[in-house]
Biopython code that builds the backbone (N, CA, C, O; Angstrom):
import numpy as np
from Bio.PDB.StructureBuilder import StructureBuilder

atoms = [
    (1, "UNK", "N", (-25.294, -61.154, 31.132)),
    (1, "UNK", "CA", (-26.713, -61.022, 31.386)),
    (1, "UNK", "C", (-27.494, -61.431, 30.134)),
    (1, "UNK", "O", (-28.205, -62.428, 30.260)),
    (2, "UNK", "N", (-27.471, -60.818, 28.950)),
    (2, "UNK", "CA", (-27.996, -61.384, 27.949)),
    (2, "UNK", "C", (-27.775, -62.288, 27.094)),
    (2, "UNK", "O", (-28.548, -62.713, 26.235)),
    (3, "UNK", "N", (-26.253, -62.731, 27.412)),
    (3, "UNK", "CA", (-25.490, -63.937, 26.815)),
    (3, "UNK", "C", (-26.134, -64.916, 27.568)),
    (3, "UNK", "O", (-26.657, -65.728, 26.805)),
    (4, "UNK", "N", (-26.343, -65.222, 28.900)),
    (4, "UNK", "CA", (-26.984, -66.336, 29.439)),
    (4, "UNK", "C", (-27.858, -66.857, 29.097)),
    (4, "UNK", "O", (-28.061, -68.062, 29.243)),
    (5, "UNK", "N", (-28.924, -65.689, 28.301)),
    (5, "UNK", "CA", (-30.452, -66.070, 28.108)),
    (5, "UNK", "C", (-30.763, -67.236, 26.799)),
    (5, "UNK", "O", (-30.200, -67.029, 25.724)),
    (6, "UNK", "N", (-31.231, -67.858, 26.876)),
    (6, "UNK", "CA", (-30.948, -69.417, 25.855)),
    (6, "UNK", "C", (-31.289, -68.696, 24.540)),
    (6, "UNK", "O", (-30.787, -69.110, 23.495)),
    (7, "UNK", "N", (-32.279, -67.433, 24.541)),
    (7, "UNK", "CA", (-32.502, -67.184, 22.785)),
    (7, "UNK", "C", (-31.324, -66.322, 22.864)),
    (7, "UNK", "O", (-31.843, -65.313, 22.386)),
    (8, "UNK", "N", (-30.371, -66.047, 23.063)),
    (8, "UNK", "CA", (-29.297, -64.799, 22.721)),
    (8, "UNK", "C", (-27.766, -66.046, 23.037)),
    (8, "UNK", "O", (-26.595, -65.758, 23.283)),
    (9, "UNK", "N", (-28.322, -67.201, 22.918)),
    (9, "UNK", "CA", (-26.516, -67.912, 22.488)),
    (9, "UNK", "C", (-25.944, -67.587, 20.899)),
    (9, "UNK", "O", (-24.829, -67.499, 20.385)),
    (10, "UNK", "N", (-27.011, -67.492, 20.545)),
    (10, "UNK", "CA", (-26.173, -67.373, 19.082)),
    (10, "UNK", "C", (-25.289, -66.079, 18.926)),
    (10, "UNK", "O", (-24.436, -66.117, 18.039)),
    (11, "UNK", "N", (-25.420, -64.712, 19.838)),
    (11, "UNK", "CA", (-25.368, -63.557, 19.926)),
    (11, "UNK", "C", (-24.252, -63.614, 21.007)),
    (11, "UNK", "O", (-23.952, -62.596, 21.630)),
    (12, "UNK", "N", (-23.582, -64.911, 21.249)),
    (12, "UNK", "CA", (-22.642, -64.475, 22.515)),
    (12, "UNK", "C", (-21.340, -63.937, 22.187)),
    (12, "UNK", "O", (-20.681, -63.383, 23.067)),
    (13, "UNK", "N", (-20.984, -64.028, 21.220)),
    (13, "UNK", "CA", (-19.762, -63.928, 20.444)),
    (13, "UNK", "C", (-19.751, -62.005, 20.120)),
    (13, "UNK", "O", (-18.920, -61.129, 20.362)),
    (14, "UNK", "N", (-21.055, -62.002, 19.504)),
    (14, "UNK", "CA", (-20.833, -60.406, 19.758)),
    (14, "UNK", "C", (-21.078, -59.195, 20.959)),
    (14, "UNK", "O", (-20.845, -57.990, 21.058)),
    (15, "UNK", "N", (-21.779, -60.418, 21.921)),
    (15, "UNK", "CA", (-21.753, -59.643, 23.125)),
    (15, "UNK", "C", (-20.403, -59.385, 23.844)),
    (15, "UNK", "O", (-20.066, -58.413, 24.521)),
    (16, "UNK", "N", (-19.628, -60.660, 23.477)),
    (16, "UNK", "CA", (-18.844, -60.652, 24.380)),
    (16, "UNK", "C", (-17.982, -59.157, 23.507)),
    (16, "UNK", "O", (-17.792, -58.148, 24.187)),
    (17, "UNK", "N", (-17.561, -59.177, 22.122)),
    (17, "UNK", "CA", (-16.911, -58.297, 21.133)),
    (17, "UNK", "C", (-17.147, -56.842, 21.973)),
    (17, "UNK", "O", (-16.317, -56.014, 22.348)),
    (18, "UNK", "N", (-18.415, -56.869, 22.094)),
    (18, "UNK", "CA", (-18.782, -55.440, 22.440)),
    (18, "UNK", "C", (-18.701, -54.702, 23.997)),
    (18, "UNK", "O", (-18.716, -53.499, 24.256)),
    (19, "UNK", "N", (-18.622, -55.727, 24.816)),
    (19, "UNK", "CA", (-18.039, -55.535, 26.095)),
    (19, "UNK", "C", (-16.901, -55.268, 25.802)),
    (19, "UNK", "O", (-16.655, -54.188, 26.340)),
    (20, "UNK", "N", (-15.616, -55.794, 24.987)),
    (20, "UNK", "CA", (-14.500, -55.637, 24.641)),
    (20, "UNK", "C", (-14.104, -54.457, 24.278)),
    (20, "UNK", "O", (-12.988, -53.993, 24.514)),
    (21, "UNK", "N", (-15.176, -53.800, 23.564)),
    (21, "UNK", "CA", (-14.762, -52.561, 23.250)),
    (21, "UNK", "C", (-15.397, -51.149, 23.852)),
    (21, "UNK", "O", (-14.992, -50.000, 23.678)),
    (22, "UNK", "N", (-16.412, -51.579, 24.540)),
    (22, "UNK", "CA", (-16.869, -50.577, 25.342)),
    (22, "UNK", "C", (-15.499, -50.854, 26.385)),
    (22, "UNK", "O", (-14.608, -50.218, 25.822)),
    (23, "UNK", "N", (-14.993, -51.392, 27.432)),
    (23, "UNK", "CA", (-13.699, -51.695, 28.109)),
    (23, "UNK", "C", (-12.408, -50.959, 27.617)),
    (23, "UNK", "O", (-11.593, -50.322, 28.285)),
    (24, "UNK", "N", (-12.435, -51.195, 26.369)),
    (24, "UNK", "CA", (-11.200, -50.358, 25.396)),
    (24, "UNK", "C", (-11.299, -49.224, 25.556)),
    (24, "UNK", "O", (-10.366, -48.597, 26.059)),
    (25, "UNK", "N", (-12.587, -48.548, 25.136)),
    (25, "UNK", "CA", (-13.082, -47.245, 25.242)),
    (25, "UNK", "C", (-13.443, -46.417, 26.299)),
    (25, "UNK", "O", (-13.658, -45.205, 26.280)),
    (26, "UNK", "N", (-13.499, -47.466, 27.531)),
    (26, "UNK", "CA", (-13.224, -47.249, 28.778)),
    (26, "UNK", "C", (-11.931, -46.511, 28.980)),
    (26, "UNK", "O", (-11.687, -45.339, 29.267)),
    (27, "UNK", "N", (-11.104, -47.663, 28.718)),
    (27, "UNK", "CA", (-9.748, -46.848, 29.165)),
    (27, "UNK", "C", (-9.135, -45.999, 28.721)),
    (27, "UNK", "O", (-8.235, -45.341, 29.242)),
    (28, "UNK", "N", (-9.764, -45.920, 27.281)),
    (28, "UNK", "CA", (-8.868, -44.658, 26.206)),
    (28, "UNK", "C", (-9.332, -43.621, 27.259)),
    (28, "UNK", "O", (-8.602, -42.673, 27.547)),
    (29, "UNK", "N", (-10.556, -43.799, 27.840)),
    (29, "UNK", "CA", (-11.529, -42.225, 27.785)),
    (29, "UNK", "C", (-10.338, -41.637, 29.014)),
    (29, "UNK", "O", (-9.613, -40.644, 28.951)),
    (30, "UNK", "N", (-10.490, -42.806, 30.258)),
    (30, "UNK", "CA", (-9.821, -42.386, 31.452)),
    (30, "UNK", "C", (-8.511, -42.244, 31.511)),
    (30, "UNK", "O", (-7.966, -41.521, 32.345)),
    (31, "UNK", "N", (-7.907, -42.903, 30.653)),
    (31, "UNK", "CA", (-6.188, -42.432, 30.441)),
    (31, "UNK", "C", (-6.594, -41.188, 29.989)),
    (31, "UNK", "O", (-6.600, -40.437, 30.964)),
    (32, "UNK", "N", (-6.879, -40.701, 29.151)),
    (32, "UNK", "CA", (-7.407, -38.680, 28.476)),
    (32, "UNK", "C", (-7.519, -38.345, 29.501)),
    (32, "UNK", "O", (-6.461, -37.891, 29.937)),
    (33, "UNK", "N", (-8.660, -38.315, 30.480)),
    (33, "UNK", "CA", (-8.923, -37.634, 31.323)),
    (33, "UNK", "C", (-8.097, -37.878, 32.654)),
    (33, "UNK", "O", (-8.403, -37.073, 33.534)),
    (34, "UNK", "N", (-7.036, -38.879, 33.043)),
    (34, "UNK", "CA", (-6.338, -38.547, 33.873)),
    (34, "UNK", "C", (-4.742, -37.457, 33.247)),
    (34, "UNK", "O", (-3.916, -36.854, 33.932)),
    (35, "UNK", "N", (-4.809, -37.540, 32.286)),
    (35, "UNK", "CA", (-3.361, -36.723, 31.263)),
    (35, "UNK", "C", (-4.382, -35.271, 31.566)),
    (35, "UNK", "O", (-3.968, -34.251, 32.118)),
    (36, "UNK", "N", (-5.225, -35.401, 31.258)),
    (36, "UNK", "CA", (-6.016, -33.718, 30.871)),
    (36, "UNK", "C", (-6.347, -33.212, 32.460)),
    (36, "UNK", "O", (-6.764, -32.065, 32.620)),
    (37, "UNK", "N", (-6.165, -34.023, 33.519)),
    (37, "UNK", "CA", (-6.389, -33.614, 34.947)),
    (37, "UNK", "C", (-4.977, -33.276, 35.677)),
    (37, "UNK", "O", (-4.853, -32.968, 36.862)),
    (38, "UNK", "N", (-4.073, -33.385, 34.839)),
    (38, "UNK", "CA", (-2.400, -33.390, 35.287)),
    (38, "UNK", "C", (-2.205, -32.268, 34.878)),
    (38, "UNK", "O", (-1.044, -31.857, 34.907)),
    (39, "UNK", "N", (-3.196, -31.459, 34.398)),
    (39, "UNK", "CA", (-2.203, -30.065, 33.551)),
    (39, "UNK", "C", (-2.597, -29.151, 34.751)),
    (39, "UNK", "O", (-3.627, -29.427, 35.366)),
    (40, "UNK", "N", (-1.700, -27.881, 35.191)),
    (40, "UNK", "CA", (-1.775, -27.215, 35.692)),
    (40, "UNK", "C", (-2.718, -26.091, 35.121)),
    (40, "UNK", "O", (-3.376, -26.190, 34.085)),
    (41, "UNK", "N", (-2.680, -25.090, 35.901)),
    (41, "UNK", "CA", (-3.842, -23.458, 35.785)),
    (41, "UNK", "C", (-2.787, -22.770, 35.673)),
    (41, "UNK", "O", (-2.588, -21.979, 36.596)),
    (42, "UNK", "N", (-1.518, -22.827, 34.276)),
    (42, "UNK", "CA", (-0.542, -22.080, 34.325)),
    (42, "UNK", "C", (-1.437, -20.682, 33.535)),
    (42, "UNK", "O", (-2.119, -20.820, 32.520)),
    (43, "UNK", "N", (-1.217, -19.252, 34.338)),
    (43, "UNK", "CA", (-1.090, -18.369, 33.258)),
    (43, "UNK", "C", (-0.103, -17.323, 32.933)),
    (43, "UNK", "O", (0.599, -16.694, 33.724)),
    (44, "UNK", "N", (-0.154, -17.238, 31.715)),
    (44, "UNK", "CA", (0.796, -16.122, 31.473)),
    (44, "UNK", "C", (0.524, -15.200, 30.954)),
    (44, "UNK", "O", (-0.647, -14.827, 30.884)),
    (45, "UNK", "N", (1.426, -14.607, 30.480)),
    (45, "UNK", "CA", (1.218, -12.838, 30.532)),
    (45, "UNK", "C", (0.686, -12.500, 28.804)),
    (45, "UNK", "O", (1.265, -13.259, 28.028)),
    (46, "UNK", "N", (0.029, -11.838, 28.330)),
    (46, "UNK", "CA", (-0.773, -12.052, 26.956)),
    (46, "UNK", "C", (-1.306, -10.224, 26.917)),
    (46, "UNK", "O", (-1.574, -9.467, 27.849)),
    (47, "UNK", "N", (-1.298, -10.028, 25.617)),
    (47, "UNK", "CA", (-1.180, -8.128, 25.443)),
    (47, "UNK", "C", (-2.765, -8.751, 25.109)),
    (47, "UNK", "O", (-2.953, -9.777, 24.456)),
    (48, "UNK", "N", (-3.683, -8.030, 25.612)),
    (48, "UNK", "CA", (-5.036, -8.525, 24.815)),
    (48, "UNK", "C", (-5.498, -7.652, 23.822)),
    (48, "UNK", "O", (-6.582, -7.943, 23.317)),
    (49, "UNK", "N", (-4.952, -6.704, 23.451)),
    (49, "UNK", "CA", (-5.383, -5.973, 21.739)),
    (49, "UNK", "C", (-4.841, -6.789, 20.925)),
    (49, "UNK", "O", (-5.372, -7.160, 19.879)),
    (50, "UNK", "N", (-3.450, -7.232, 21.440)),
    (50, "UNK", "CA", (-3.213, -8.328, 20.295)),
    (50, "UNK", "C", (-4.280, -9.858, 20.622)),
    (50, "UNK", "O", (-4.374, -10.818, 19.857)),
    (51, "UNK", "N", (-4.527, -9.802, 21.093)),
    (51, "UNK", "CA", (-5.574, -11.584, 21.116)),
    (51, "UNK", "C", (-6.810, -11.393, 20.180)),
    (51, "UNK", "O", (-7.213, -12.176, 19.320)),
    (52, "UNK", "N", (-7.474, -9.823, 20.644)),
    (52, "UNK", "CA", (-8.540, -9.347, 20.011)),
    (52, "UNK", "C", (-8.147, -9.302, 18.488)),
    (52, "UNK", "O", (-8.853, -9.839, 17.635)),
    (53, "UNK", "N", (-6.893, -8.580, 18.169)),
    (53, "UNK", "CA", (-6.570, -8.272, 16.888)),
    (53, "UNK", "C", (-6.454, -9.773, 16.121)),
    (53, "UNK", "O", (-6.672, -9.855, 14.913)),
    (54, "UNK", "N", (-6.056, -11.063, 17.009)),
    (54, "UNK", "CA", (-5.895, -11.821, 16.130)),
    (54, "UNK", "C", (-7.329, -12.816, 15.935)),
    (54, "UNK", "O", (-7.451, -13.506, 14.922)),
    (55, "UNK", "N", (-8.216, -12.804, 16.850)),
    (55, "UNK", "CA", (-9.711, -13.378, 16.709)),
    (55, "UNK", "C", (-10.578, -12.167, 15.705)),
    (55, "UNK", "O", (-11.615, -12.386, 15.078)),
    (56, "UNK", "N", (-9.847, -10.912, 15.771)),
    (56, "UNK", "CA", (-10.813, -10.244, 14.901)),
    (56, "UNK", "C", (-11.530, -10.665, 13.853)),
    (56, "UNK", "O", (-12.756, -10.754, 13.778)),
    (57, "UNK", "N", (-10.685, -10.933, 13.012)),
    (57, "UNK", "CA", (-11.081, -11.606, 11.705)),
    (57, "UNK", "C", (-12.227, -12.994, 11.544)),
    (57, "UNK", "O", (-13.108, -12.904, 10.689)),
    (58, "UNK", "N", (-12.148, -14.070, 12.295)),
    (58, "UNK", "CA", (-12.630, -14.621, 13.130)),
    (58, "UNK", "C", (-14.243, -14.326, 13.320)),
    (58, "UNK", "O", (-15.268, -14.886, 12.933)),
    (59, "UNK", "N", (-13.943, -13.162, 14.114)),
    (59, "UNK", "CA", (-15.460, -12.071, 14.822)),
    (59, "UNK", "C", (-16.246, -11.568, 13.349)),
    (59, "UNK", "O", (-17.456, -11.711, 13.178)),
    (60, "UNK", "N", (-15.422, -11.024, 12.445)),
    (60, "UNK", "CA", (-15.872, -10.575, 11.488)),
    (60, "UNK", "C", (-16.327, -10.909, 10.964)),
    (60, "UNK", "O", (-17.399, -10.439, 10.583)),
    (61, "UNK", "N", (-15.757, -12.094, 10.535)),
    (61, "UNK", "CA", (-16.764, -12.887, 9.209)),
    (61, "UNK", "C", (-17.993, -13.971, 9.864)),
    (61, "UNK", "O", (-18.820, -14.559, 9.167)),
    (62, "UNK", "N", (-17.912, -14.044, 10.982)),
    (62, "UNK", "CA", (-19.667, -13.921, 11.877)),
    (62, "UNK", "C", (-20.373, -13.165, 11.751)),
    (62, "UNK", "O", (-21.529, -13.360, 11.374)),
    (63, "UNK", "N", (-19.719, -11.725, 12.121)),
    (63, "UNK", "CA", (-20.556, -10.589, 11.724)),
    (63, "UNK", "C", (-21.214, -10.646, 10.470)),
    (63, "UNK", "O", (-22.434, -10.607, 10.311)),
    (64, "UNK", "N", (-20.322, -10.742, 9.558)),
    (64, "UNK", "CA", (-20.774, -10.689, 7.882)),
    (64, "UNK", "C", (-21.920, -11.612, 7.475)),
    (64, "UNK", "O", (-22.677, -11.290, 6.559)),
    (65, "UNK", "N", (-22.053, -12.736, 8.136)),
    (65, "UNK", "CA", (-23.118, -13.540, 8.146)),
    (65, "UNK", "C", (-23.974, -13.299, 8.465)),
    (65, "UNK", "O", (-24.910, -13.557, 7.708)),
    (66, "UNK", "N", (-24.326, -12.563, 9.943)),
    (66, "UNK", "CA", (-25.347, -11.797, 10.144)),
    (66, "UNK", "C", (-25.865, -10.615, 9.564)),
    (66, "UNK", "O", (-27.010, -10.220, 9.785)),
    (67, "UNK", "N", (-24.960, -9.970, 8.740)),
    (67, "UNK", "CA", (-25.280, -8.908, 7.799)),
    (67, "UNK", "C", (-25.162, -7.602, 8.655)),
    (67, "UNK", "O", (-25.689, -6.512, 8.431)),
    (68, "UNK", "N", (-24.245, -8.017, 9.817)),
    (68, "UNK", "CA", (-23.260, -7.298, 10.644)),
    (68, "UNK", "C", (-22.072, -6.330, 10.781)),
    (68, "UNK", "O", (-21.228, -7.047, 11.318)),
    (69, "UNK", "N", (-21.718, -5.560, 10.671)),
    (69, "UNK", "CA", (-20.226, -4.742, 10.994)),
    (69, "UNK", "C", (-19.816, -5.077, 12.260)),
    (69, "UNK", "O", (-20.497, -5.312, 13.259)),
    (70, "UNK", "N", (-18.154, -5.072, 12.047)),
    (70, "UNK", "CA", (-17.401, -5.281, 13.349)),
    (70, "UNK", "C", (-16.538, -3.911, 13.019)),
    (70, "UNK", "O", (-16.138, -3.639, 11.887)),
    (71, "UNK", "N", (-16.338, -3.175, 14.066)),
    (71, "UNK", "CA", (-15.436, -2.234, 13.497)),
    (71, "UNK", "C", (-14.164, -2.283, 14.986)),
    (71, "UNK", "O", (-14.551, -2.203, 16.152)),
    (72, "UNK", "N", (-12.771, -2.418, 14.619)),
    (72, "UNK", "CA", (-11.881, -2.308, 15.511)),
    (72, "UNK", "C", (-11.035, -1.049, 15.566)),
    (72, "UNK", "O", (-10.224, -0.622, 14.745)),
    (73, "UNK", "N", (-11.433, -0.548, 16.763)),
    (73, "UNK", "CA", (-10.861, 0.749, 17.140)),
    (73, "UNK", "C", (-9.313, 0.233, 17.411)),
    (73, "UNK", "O", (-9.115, -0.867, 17.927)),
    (74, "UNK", "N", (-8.150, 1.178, 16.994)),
    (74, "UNK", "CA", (-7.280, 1.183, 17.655)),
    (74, "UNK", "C", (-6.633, 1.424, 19.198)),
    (74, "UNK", "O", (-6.545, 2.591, 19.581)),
    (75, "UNK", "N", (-6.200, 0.383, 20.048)),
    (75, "UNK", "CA", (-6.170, 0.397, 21.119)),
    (75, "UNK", "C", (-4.677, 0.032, 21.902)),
    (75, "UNK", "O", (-3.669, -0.439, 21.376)),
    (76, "UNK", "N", (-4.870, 0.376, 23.200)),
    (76, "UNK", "CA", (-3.622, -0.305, 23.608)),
    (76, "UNK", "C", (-3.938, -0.859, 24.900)),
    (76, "UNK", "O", (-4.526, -0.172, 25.736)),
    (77, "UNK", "N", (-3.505, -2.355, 25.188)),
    (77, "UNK", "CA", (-3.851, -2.717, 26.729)),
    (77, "UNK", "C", (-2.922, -3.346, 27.465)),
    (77, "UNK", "O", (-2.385, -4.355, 27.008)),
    (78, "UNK", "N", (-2.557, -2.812, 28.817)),
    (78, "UNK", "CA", (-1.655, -3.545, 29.637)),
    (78, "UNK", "C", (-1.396, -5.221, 29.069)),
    (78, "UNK", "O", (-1.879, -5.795, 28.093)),
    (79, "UNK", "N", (-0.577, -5.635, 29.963)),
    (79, "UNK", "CA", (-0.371, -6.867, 29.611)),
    (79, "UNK", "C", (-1.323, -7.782, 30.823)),
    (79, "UNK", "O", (-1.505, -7.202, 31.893)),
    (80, "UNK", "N", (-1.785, -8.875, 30.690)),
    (80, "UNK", "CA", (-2.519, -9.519, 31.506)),
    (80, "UNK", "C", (-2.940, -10.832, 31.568)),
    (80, "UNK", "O", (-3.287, -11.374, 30.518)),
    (81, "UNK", "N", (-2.979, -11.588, 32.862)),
    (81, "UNK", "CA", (-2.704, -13.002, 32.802)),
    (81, "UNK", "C", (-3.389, -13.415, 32.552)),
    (81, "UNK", "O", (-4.404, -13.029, 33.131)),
    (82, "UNK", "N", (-3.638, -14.748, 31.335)),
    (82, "UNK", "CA", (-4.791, -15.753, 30.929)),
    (82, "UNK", "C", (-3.758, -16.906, 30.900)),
    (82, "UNK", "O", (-2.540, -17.066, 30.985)),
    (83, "UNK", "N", (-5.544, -18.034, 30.642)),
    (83, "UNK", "CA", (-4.579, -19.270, 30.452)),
    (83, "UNK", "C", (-4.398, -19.420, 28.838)),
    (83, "UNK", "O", (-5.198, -19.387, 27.903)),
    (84, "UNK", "N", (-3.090, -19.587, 28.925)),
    (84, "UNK", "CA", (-2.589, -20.015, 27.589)),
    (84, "UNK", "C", (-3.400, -20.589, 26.571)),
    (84, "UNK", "O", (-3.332, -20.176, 25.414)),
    (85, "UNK", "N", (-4.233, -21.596, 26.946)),
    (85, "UNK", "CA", (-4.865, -23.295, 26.425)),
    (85, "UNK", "C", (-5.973, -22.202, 26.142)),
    (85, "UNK", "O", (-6.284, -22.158, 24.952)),
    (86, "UNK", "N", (-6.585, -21.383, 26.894)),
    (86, "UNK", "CA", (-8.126, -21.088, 26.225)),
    (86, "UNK", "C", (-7.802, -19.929, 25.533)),
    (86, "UNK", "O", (-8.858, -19.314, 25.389)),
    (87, "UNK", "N", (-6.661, -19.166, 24.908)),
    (87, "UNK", "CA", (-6.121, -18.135, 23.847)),
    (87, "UNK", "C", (-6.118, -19.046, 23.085)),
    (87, "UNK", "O", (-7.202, -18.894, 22.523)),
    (88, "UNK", "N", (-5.495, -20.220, 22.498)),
    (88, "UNK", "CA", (-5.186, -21.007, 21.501)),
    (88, "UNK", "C", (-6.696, -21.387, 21.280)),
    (88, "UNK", "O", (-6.964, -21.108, 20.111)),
    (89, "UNK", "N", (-7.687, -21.861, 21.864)),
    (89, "UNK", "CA", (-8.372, -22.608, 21.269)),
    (89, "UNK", "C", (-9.410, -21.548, 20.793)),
    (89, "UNK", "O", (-10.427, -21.915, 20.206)),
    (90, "UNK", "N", (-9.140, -20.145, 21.062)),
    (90, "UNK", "CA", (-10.040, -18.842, 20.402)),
    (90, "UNK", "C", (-9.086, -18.412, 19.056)),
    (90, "UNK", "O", (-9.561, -18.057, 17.977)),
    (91, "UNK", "N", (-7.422, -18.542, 19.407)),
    (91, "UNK", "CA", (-6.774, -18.214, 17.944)),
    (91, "UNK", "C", (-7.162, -19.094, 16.830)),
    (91, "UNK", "O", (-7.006, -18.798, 15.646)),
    (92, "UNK", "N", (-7.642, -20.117, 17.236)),
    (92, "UNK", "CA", (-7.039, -21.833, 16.075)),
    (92, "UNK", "C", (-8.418, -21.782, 15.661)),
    (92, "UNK", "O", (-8.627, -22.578, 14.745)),
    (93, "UNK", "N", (-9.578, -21.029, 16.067)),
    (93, "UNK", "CA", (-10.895, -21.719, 15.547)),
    (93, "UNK", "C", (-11.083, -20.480, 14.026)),
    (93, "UNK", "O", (-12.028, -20.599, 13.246)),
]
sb = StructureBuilder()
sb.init_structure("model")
sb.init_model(0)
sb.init_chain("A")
sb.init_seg("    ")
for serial, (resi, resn, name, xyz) in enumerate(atoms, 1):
    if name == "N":
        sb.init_residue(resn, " ", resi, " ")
    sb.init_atom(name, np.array(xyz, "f"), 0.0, 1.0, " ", f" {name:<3s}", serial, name[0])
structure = sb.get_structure()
């Protein structure tokens, strides 16, 4: 479309470059998102005083920023199903 136009020949070379890589970036995106649409809703079994106990720290030093207390009571809780993938991405941050 804009390569055709007679003032944008000089510009065809990077039009064409950049179709090239928007296309590239095309497919990176949709290969991800067909791999990330293949994963199952596995959950498993997770003690959540321990999940809490291990984001505590985490929680805390948010708190501390706000000029906050976190205080963790000692507790105990059944065991109970989550998904794996969204524990990790609350342990790892």
């Amino acid at each position: 479309m804009l390569g055709g136009k007679e003032n944008n020949k000089d510009y065809k070379v990077y039009y064409d470059l950049m179709i090239e890589e928007l296309d590239r970036a095309n497919s990176i995106i949709s290969e991800f998102l067909s791999i990330a649409r293949g994963k199952s809703d596995q959950r498993i079994p997770r003690y959540l005083d321990s999940i809490i106990k291990t984001i505590h720290p985490i929680i805390q030093a948010e708190a501390l920023m706000s000029d906050k207390e976190v205080v963790l009571v000692a507790f105990s809780l059944s065991s109970q199903q989550v998904k794996d993938c969204k524990y990790q991405a609350i342990a790892t941050q």
